[in-house]
PASEBA-1860 file (N, C-alpha, C; in nm, 3 decimals):
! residues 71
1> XXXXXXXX> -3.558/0.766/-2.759/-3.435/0.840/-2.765/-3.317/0.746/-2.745 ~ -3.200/0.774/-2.817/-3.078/0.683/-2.806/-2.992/0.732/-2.721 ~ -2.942/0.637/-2.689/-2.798/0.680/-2.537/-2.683/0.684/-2.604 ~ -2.664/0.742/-2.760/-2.561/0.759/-2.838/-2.426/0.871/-2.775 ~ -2.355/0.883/-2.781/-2.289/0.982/-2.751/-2.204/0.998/-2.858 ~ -2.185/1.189/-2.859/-2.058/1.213/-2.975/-1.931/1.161/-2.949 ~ -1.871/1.159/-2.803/-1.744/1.085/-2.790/-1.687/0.973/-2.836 ~ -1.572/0.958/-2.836/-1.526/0.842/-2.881/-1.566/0.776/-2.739
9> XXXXXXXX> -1.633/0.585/-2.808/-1.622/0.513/-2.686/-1.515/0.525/-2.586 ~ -1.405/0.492/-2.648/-1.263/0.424/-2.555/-1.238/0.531/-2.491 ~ -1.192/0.658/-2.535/-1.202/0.762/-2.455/-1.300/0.832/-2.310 ~ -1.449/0.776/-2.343/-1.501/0.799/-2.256/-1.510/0.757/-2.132 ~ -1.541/0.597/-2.178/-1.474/0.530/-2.120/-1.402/0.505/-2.022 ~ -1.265/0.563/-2.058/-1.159/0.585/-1.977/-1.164/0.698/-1.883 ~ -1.205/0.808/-1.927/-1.233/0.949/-1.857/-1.328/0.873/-1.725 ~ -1.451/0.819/-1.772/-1.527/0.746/-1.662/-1.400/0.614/-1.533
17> XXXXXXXX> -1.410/0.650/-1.592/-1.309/0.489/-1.490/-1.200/0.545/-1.422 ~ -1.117/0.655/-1.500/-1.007/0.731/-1.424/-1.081/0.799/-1.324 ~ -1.216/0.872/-1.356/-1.268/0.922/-1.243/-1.346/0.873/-1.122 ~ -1.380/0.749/-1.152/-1.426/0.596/-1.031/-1.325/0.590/-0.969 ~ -1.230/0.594/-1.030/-1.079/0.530/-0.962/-1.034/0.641/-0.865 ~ -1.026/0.752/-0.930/-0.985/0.868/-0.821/-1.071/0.883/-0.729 ~ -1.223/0.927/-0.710/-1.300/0.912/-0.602/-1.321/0.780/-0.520 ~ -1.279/0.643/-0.565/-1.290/0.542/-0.505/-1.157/0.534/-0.448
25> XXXXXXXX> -1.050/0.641/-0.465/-0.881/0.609/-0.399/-0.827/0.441/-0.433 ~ -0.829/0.422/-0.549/-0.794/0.274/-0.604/-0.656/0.228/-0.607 ~ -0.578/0.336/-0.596/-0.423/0.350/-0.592/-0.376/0.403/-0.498 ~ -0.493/0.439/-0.403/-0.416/0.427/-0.289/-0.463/0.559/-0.244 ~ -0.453/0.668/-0.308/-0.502/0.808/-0.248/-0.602/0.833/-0.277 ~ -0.656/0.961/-0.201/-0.769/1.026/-0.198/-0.755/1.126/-0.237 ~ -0.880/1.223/-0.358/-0.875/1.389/-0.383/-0.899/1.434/-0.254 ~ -0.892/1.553/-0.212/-0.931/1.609/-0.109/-0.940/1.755/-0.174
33> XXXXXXXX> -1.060/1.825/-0.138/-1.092/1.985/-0.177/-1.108/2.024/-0.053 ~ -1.058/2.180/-0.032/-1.074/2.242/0.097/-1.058/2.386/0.055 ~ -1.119/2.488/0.088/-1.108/2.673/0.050/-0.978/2.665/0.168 ~ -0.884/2.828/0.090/-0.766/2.864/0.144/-0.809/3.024/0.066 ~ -0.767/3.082/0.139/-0.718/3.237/0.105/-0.712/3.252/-0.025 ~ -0.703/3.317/-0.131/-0.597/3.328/-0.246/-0.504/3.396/-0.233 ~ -0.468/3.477/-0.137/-0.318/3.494/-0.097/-0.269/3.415/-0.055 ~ -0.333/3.305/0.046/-0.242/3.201/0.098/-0.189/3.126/0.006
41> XXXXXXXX> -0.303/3.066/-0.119/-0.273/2.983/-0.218/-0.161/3.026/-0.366 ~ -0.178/3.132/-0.359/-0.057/3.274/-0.441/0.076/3.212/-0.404 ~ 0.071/3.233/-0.278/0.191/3.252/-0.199/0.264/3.122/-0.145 ~ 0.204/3.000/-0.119/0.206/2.871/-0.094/0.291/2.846/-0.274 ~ 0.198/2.856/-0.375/0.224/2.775/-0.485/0.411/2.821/-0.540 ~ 0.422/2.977/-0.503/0.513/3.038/-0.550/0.609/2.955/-0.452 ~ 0.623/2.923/-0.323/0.740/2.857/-0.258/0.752/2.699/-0.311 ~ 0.614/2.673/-0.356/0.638/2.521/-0.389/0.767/2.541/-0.513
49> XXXXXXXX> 0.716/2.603/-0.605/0.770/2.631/-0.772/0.928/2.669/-0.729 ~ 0.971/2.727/-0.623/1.082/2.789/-0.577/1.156/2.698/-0.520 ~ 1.112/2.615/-0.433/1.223/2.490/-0.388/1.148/2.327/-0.515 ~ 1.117/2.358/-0.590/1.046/2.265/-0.680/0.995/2.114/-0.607 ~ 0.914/2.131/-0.553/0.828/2.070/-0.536/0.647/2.059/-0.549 ~ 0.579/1.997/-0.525/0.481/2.003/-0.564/0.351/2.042/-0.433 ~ 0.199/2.096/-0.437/0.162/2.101/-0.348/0.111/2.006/-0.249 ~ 0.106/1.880/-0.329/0.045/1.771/-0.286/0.182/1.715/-0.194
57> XXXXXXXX> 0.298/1.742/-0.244/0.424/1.666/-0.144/0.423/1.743/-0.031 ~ 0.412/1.903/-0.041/0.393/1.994/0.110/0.275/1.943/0.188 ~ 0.170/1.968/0.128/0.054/1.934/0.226/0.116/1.771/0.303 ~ 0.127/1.630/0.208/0.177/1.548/0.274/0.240/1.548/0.399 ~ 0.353/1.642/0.376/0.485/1.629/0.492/0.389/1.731/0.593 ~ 0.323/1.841/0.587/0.268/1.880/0.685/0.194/1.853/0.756 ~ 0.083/1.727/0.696/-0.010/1.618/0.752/0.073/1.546/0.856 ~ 0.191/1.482/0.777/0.282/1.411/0.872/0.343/1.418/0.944
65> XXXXXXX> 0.412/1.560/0.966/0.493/1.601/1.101/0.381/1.640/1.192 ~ 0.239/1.682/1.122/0.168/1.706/1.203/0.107/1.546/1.283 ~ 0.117/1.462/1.280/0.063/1.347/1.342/0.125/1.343/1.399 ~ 0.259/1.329/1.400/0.406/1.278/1.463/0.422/1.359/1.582 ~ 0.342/1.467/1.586/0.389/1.524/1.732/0.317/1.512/1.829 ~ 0.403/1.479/1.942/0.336/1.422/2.054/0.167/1.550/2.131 ~ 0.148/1.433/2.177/0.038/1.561/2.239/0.062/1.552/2.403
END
């Protein structure tokens, strides 16, 4: 049997390596998956879209004020 594939090489390729790169955090970040409500996540996305920002910049700043406070 051959290890042919219908894809284009270069494309695949790339799909492979963008996704090494993201699970290996090569640029610096990490994916992170975690379950939330779907009301929470409803309701979260609608304030992001509303002061236009993104969810990944909220979670950030909430990671970070969350370190920052003293214990």
């Amino acid at each position: 049997m051959s290890d042919l594939s219908i894809k284009r090489p270069s494309k695949a390729q790339t799909t492979k390596e963008k996704l090494i790169q993201e699970v290996a955090g090569v640029d610096g970040n990490v994916k992170v998956n975690f379950n939330l409500p779907r009301t929470l996540l409803k309701q979260t996305k609608i304030r992001c879209a509303e002061e236009g920002r993104s969810m990944s910049q909220l979670v950030r700043e909430l990671l970070t004020s969350y370190l920052h406070k003293s214990t």
